[in-house]
Residue, then its C-alpha position, 0 to 999 in steps of 0.5 A: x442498498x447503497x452502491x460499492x464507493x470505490x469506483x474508477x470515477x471515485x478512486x482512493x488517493x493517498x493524500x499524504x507526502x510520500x515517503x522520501x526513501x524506502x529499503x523496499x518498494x513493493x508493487x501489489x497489495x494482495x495478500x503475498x505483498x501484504x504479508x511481505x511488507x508485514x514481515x519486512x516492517x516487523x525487522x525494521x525494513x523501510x517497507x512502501x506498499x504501492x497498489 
């Protein structure tokens, strides 16, 4: 069994630009912000979704 890959050594980065402007900034990507960000993008709100 292989260990889990995320870990605080190994971190997930982003490694693309970040967006320059946003109508939204939420902060926590559990399932409220989540389901928030989807709601807003789907009425064609600028949405950045920051864990």
């Amino acid at each position: 069994m292989t260990a889990f890959p995320i870990t605080e050594a190994m971190p997930i980065q982003f490694g693309g630009p970040l967006p320059g402007a946003a109508d939204v900034v939420i902060i926590g990507g559990g399932i409220i912000g989540v389901t928030t960000a989807l709601f807003l993008a789907r009425r064609n709100i600028s949405v950045t979704l920051v864990e």
